[in-house]
C-alpha positions in Angstrom: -130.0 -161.2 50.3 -127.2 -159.4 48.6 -126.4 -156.0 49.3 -123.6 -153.3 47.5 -122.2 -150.1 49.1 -121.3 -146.7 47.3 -119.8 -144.2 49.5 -119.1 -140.6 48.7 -116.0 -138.9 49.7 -116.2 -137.5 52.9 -114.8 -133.7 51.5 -114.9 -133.0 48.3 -113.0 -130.0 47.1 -114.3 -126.3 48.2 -115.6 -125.5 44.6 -116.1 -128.9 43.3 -118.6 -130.4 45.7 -121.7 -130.3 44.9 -124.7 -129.0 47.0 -124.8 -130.7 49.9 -128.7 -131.3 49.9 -128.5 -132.8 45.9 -128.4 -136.5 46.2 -125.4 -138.0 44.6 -126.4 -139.1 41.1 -123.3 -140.4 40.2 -123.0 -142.9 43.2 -126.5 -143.9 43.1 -125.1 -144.8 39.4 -122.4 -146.5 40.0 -124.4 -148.9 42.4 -125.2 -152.0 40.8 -129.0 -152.2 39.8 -131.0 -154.2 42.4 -132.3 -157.4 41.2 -136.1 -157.3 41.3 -137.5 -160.5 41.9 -141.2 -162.6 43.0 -142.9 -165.6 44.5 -141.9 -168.2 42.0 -145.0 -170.4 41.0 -144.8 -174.5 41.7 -143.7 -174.0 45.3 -145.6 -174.2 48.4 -143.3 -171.1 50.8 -139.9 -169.6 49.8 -137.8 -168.5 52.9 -135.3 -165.6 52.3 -133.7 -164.5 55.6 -132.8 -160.5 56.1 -129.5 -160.5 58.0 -129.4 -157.5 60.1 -125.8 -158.2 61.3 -124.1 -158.6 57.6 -125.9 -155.5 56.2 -124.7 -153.8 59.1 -121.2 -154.8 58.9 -121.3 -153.4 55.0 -122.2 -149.8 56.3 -119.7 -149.6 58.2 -117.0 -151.4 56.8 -118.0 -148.8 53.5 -117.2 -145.9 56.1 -113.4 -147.0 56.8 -110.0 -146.6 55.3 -108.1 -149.4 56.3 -106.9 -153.0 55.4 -109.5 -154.0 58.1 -112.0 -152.5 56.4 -111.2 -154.3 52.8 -111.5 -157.3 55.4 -114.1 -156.7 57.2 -116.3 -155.7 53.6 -115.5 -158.9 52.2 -116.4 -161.2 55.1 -119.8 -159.6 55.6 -120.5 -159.6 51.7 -119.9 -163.1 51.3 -122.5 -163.9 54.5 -124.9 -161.8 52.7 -124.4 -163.9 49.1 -125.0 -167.0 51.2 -128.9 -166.9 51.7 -129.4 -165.4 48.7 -127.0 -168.3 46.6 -129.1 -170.8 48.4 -132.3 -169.3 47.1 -131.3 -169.0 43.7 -130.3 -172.0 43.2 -133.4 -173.8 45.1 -135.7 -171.9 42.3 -133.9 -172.9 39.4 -133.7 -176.7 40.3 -135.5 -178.4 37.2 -138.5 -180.4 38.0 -139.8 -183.2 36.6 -142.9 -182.7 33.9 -146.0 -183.9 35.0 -144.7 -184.3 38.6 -147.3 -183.3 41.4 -147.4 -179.8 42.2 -148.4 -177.5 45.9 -151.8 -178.5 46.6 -154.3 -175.6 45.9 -155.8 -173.3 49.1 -159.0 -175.1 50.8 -160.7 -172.1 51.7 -160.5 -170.4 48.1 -163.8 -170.2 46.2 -164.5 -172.4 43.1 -164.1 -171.3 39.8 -167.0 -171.3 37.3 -164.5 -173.6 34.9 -161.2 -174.0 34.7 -159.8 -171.2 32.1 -157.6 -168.3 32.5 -160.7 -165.9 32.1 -162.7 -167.9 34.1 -160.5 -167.3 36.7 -159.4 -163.5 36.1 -163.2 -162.8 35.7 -164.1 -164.8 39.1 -166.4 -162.2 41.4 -165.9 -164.0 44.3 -162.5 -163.6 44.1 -162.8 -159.6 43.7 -165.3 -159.7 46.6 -163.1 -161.3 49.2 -160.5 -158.7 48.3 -162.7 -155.4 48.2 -164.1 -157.3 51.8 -160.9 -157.6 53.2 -160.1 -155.7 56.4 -157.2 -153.7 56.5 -154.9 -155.0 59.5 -154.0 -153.1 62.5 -150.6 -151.1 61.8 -151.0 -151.2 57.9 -152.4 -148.8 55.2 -154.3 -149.8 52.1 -152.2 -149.3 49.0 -153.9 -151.3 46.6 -157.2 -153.7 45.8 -158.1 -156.2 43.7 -155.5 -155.6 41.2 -155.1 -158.6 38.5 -151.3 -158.3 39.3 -148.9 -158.8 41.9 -145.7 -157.0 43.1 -142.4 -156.9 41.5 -141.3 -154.5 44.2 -137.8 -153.8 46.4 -136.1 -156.2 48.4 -137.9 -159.8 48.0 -138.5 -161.2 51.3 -140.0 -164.7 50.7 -143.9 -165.7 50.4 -146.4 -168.1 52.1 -149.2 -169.9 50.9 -152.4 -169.4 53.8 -156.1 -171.5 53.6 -157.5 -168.7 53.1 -157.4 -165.1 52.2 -156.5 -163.3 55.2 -155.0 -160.3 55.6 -154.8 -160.5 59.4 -152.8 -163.7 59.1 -150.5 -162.2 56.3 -149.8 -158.6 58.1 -148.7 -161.0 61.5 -146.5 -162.8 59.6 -144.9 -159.9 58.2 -144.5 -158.1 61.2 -142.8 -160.8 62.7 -140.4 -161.5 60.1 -137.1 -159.1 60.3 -136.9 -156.6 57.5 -140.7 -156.7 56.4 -142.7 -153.2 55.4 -145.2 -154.5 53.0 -147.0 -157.4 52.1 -149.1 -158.6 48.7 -152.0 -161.1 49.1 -153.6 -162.5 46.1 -155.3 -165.5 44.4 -153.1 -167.5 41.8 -153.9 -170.1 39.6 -151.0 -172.3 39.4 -150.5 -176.1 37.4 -151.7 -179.1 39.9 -148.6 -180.6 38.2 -145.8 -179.2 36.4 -146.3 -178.9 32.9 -144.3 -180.5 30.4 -144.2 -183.2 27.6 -147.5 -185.3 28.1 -149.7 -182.8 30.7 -148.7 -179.5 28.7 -151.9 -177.7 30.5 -153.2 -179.3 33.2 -155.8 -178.7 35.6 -155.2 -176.1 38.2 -155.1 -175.3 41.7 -155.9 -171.8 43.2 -152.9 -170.7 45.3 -153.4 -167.8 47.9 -150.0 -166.5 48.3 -148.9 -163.8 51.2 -145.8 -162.1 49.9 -143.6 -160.0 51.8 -141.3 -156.9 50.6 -138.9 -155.0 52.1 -140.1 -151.6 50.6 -143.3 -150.8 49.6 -146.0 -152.1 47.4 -147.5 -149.8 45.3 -150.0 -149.8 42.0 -146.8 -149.0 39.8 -144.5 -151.8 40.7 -147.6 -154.4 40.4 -146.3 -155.7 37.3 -146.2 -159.7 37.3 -149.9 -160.1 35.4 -148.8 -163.8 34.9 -146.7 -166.1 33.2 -146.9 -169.1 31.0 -145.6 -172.2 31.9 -145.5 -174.5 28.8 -149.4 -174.2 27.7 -150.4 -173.5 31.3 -151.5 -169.7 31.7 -150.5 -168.7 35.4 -152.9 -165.5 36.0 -153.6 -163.9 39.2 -156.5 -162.3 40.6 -157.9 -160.1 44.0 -154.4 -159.1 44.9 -154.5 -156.6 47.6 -151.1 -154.6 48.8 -150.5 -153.1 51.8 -147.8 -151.4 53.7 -146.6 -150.8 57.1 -148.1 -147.5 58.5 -145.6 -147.0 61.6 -142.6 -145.1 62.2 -139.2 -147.4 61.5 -138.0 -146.1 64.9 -134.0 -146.3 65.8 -133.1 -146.5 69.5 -131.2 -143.0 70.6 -132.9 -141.0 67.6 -136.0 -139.1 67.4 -138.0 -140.1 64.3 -140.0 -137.8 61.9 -141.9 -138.6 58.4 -141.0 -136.5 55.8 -143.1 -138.2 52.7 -141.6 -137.9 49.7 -139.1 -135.2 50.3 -134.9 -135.2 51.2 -133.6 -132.4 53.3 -132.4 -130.3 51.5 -129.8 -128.3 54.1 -128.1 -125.0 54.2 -125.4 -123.7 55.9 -125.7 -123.3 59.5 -125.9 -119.9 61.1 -122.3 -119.0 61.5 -121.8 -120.5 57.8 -120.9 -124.3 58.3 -121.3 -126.8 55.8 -123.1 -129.3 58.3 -123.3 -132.4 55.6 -120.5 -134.7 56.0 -121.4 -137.9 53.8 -123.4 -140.1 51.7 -123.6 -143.9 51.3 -126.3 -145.9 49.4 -127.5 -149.7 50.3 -128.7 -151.8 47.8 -131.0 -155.0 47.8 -131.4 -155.0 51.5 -134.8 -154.0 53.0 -135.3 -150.6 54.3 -133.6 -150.6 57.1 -132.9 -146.9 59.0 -130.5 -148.8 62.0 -128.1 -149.4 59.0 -127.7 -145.6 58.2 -127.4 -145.3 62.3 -124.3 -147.8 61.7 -122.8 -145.3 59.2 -123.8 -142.3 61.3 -121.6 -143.9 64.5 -118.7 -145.0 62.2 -118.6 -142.0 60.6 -118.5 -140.2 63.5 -115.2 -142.4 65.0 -113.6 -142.1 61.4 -113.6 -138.2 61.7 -112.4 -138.3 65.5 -109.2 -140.9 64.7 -109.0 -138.8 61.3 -108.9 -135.3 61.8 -108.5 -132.3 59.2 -105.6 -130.3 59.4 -107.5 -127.7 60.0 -110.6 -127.2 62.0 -112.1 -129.7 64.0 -113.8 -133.0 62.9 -117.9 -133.4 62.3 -119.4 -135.8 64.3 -122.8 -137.5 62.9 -125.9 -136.3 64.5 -128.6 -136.5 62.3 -129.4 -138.2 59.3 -131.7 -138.5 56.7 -132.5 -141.9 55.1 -135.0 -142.3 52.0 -135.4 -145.1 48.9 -134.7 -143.4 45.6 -136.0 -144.2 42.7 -136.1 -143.6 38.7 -138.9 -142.3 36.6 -141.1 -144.9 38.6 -141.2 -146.9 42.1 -141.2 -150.2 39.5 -137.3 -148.7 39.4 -136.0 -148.7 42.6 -132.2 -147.9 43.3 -131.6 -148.6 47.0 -132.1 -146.9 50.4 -130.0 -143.5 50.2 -128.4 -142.1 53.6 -127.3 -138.5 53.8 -125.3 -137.7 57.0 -124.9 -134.8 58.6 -123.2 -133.1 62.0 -126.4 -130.9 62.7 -130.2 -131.6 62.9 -132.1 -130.0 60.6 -136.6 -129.5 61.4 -138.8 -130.8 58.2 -139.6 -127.3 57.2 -136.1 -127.9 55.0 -137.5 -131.0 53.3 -138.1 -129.5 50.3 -135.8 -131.6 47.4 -138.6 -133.6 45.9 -136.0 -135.3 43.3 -133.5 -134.3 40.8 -133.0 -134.8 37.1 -130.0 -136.4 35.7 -130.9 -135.9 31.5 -134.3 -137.3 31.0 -134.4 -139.8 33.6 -136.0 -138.1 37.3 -134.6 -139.5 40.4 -137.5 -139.1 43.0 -137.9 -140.1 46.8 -140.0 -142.1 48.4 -140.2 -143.0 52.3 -138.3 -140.4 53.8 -137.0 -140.0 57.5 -135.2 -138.0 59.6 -133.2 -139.1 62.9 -131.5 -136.6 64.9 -129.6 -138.0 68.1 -131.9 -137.2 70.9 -128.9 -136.3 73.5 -126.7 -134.2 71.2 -128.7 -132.8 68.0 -125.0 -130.9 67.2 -125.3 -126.7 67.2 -123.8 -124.4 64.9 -120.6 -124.6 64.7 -118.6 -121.2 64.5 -114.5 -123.1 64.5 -116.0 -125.3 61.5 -117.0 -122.0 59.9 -113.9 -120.3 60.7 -112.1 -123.3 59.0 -114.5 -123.6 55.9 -114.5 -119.9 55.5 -110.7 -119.7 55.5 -110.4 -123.1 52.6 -112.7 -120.6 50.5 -110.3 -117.8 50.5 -107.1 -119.9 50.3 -109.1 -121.4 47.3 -110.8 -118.7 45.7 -107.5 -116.0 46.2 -109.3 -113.5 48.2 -106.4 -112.5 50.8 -106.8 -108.8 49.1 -110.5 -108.6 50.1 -109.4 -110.0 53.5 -106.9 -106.5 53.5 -109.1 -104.5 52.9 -111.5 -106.4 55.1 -109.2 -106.2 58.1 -108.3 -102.8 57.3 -104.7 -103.6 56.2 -105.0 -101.6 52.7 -101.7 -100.4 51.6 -101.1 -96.9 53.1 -100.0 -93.3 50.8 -97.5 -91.4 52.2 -97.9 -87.5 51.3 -94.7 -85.3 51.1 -95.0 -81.4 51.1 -92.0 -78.9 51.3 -92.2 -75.3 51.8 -88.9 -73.7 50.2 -87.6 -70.7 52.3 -85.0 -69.0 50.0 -83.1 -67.8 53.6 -82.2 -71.3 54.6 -78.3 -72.0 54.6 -78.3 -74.8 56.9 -78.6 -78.9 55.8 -81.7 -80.9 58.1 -82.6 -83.9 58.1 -85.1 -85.6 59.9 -87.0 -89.3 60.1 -90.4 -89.9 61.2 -92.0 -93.6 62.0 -95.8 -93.7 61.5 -97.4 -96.9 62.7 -100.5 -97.3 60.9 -103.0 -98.8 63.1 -105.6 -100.9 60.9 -109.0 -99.3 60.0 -111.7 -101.4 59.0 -113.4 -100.6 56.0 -117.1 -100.9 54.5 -116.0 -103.0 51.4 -118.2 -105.5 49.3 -117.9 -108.8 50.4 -117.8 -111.9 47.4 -120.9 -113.8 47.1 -118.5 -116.6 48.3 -118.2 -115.2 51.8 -121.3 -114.0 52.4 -122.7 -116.9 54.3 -120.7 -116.2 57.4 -121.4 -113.7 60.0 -118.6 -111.0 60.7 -116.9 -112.5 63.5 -116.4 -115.8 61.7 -115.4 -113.4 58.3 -112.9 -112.1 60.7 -111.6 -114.7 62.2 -111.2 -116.3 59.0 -109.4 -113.5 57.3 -106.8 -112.7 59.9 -105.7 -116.4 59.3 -105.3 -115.9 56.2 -103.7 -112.4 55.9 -101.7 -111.1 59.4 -99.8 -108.5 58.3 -97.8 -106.3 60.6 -97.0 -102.6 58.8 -94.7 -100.1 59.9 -94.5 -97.1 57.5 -91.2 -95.1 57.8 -90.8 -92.1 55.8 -87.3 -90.3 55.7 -87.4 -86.6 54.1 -83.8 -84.8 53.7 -83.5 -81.4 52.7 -80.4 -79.3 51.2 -81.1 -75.6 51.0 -78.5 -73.9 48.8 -79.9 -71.6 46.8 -83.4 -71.7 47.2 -83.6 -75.9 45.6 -84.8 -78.4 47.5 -84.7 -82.0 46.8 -87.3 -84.4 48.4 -86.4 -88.3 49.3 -89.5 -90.4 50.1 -88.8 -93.9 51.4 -91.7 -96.1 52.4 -90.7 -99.5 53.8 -93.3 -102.6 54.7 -92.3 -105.6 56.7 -95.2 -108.4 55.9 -95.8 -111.4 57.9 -97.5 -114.3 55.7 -98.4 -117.3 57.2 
């Protein structure tokens, strides 16, 4: 098993980030491609081991910013690229032509003669398959296809006695990382072909597969192979995946189909998504987005912003994306955020990135049963003040606050009879008067008291208005001297 990280920044940029329900096309890019592999033919079983701890250990070592992390990343990627090294090279050791091969299933039915049609075309086979009974905890995703899965995260394959799908679905369920399994007749070489035996006879193989995402009609793509003259074919293959809930101890679980959450801002105006990180070639596995959720969450506490308080993980929404079709799977996508959010909001069925359509498939929510988060009006406040720092909106705040710049009004009665020289200073204090003003489309998420909050961070101003008038009567003149002084406060 290998598996990469991509992380997305934790904060993007006020006006560069993009919508916080929009998957993040560019790191689901800049993941390596997984490598899509099968149940090789000339084998009898092919082990490959999910380990939970190493994929763990990625999450969260993708989630800190420290030389222990670098550390930590490389250790658990290198016992991740052990199992699958060992697999690799255990398929690609040469064997000997004409050297005996897996000995065929005793319980599959005989085939009217020994061709690649023959065998295709065999009814029996497509009546044990449209007989089979669907096992307890599974669905029925496919029957009696000629065709077996190329699908995400390759977990290994047995060969049974006989077709049974009861056998094959316990297997799965017991092995760690298993949602899916593909049964199916294949004709394989009795030995391997080669210089001398370049077709021989064959052997029926009945091979239970397992997956670690689903198995569906579009990634059934291996029809075959050749192996020098010998035509492998396959026939009956039935898929079928796991039914239940991938439960995560502390969360409550729902189903969302084929849809992401696709989150607003809370009700006092909070941005409640906090991250994203994408797992690749590991089966889909929701405890490792619970990981990221809890490391996350202790990042933001030992890393606080300057201003405003840290988001803490309580909900998350974990999905595998793919591209124009399930055949190309990208990984198993985690979106974290500091609020839950119900199912009503799962309404991003996929994106489009140029012609290519990134859609979802298998989609869950977990919210953290003991603290689902609430709306968060000091994360507003905080967010709300960024976006006028950013967007230069201290003048709306003014005008907002009532802080507009005052007129001062002069008037001067002349009284021809005046000999004597006055003068006289008044101090107005003008006490601020909030106004009815348009509020940008920016700020219009947030509720008043978070608006005001916001703005009086941004803008306190004290004003004092003095005016000084001085008047010289001599003969029936006057001069007028209007002074208007502000003291201003920024912060």
């Amino acid at each position: 098993m290998r598996c990469f990280l991509v992380a997305a920044a934790v904060m993007a940029a006020v006006s560069a980030s993009p919508k916080p329900q929009d998957m993040e096309i560019d790191m689901i890019i800049a993941a390596p491609d997984p490598v899509i592999t099968g149940a090789p033919v000339g084998v009898a079983e092919q082990l490959v081991t999910y380990d939970v701890a190493s994929a763990s250990a990625m999450v969260v070592a993708a989630v800190l910013d420290d030389a222990e992390a670098a550390d930590a990343e490389a250790d658990a990627t290198d016992a991740a690229i052990t199992d699958a090294t060992v697999t690799d090279a255990a398929r690609m050791v040469k064997r000997t032509a004409c050297a005996p091969q897996p000995a065929g299933a005793t319980g599959a039915p005989a085939v009217s003669s020994d061709t690649p049609s023959a065998f295709s075309a065999n009814p029996a086979f497509a009546a044990i398959a449209n007989a089979a009974p669907v096992p307890l905890g599974y669905a029925l995703s496919f029957q009696n296809l000629k065709a077996s899965n190329n699908a995400y995260a390759y977990l290994g394959f047995n060969t049974l006695s006989a077709y049974n799908t009861t056998l094959c679905a316990a297997k799965c369920s017991a092995k760690t990382g298993c949602l899916s399994f593909n049964l199916y007749f294949e004709r394989d070489p009795s030995v391997t072909p080669g210089p001398g035996c370049e077709d021989p006879p064959s052997y029926t193989m009945i091979k239970c597969v397992y997956w670690g995402g689903p198995v569906t009609t579009a990634n059934a793509l291996n029809q075959g192979q050749f192996r020098s003259k010998f035509h492998v074919v396959i026939a009956g293959s039935n898929g079928y995946n796991y039914n239940g809930l991938p439960n995560v101890p502390g969360y409550i679980t729902q189903s969302i189909g084929n849809a992401s959450i696709n989150a607003p801002y809370d009700s006092q105006g909070c941005d409640t998504y906090i991250t994203s990180t994408i797992i690749e070639g590991a089966p889909f596995d929701p405890a490792n987005c619970a990981a990221a959720c809890y490391r996350q969450s202790i990042y933001n506490l030992d890393h606080p912003p300057k201003d405003g308080p840290p988001k803490t993980c309580q909900f998350f929404n974990t999905y595998l994306v793919y591209v124009n079709t399930t055949a190309n799977m990208q990984g198993q996508y985690c979106a974290l955020y500091s609020e839950a959010w119900p199912t009503s909001y799962a309404t991003n069925f996929g994106q489009y990135r140029g012609n290519d359509h990134y859609l979802i498939e298998s989609s869950y929510t977990y919210t953290n049963e003991t603290n689902p988060g609430v709306p968060d009006q000091a994360c507003a406040v905080a967010e709300a003040a960024a976006q006028i720092s950013y967007s230069k909106l201290q003048l709306f705040c003014m005008a907002y606050l009532g802080l507009a710049v005052p007129t001062a009004t002069a008037t001067t009665t002349v009284v021809a009879t005046v000999t004597s020289i006055s003068t006289s200073t008044v101090h107005i204090d003008d006490s601020p008067q909030k106004r009815a003003v348009d509020v940008p489309n920016d700020l219009q998420k947030y509720p008043s008291s978070v608006l005001s909050s916001a703005c009086s961070l941004k803008v306190p101003f004290t004003v004092t208005t003095t005016a000084t008038s001085s008047t010289t009567t001599t003969v029936a003149t006057t001069t007028t001297t209007s002074t208007t002084t502000y003291a201003e406060t920024t912060p």
